[in-house]
N, C-alpha and C positions, 0 to 999 in steps of 0.2 A: 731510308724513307721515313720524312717526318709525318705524324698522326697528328690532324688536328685535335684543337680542344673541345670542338664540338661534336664530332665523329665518336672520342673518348669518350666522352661524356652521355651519348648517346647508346655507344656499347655497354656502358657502364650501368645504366638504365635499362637496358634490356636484361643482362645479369639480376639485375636487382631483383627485376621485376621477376623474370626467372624462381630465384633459392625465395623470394617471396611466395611465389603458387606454391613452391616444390613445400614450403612450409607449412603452408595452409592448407593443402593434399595431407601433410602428414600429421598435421592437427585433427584434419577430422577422419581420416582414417584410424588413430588410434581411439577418437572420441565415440567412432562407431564399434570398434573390437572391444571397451570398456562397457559400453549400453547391452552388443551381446553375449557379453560375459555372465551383465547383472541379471538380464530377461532369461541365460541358459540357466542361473543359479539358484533365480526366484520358482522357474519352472520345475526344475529340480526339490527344490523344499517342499513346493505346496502338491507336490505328486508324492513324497516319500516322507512325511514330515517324521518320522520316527528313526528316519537312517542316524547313525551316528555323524559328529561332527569331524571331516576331514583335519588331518593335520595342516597347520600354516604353512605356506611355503618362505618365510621371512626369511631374513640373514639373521642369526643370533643377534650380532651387534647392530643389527640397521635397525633404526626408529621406526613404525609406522608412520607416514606421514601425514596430519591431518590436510583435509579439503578445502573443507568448507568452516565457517565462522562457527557454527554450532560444537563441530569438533574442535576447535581451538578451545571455546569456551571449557568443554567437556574434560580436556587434558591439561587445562592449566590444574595448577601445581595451587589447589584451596588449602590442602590441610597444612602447608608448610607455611604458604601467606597467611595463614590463619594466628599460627602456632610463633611465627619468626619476625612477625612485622605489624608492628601495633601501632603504624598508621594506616595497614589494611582493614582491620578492625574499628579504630578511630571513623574511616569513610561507610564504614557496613551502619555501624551505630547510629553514627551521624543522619545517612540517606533515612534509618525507620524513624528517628525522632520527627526531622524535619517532614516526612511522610502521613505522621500522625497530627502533627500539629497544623498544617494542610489540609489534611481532611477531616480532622476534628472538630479542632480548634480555631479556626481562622472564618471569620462570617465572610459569608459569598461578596460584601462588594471588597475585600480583600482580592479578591481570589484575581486570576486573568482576565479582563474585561474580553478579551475576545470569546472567552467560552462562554460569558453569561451573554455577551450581546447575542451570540448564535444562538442560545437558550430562546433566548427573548423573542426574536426574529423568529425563531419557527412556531412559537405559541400565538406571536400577533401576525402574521402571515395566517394563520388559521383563522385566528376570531377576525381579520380584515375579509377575509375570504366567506365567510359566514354572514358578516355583515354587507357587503357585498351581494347576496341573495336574497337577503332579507328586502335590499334596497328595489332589485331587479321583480321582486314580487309585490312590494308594497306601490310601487310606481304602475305595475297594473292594476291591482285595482283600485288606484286612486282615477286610473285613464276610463276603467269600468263605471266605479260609482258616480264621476261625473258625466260619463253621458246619459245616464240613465235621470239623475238630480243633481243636475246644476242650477245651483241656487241664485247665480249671477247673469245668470239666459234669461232674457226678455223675451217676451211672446213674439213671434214672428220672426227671430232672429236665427241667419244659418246657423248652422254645427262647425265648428269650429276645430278643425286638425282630424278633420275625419277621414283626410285621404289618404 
């Protein structure tokens, strides 16, 4: 009995789709046994904060593995690129000069024209805004003072935009 190749192909997508959930179940099943590990071990501390610290349960020889970017940062290996490689130094150097010289040394229309246009842009967006009020107030009592003395009204004539 031959299996087509669309039937194949169809079981073969059900599978998939399958060890995909079965994955995805045991992605956040361990994602949730990690969360209450930390909330049973945070509860633990801020109740007993004087208990002594548990021993690790690591393998001698197994690394701790960092997570996240902060731990990577945290575990590299500074004192040796410090100590072994004097173009790591060369770029530490380099980054405070040209840092200093940047904020020093360098007059503002050096600088990134997009930081000073946004400068720019929120201090005249304020004084437009200002002026802007000024205009909305001066335009009443300009509409005020001439109906009261209008100098260009002839005796006998309507009012003019009074409705």
């Amino acid at each position: 009995m031959k299996i087509s190749n669309e039937n194949h192909h169809y079981h073969m997508g059900n599978r998939l789709e399958e060890m995909d959930t079965v994955m995805v179940a045991t992605k956040i099943l361990e994602a949730v046994k990690w969360s209450a590990e930390t909330v049973k071990g945070t509860a633990l501390v801020l109740a007993h904060p004087n208990a002594p610290v548990p021993a690790s349960q690591l393998h001698p020889r197994m690394m701790a593995r960092p997570w996240t970017a902060q731990e990577y940062i945290r575990m590299w290996s500074w004192r040796h690129c410090w100590k072994f490689l004097p173009v790591f130094r060369f770029y530490i150097y380099s980054g405070i000069i040209i840092y200093g010289v940047y904020k020093f040394v360098l007059p503002s229309k050096l600088k990134p024209r997009h930081r000073i246009m946004y400068t720019k842009g929120k201090e005249d967006g304020h004084h437009h805004e200002v002026e802007h009020w000024y205009g909305i107030r001066q335009k009443l009592a300009d509409k005020e003072y001439f109906k009261k003395y209008n100098p260009l009204k002839k005796a006998g004539e309507a009012e003019v935009g009074g409705h």
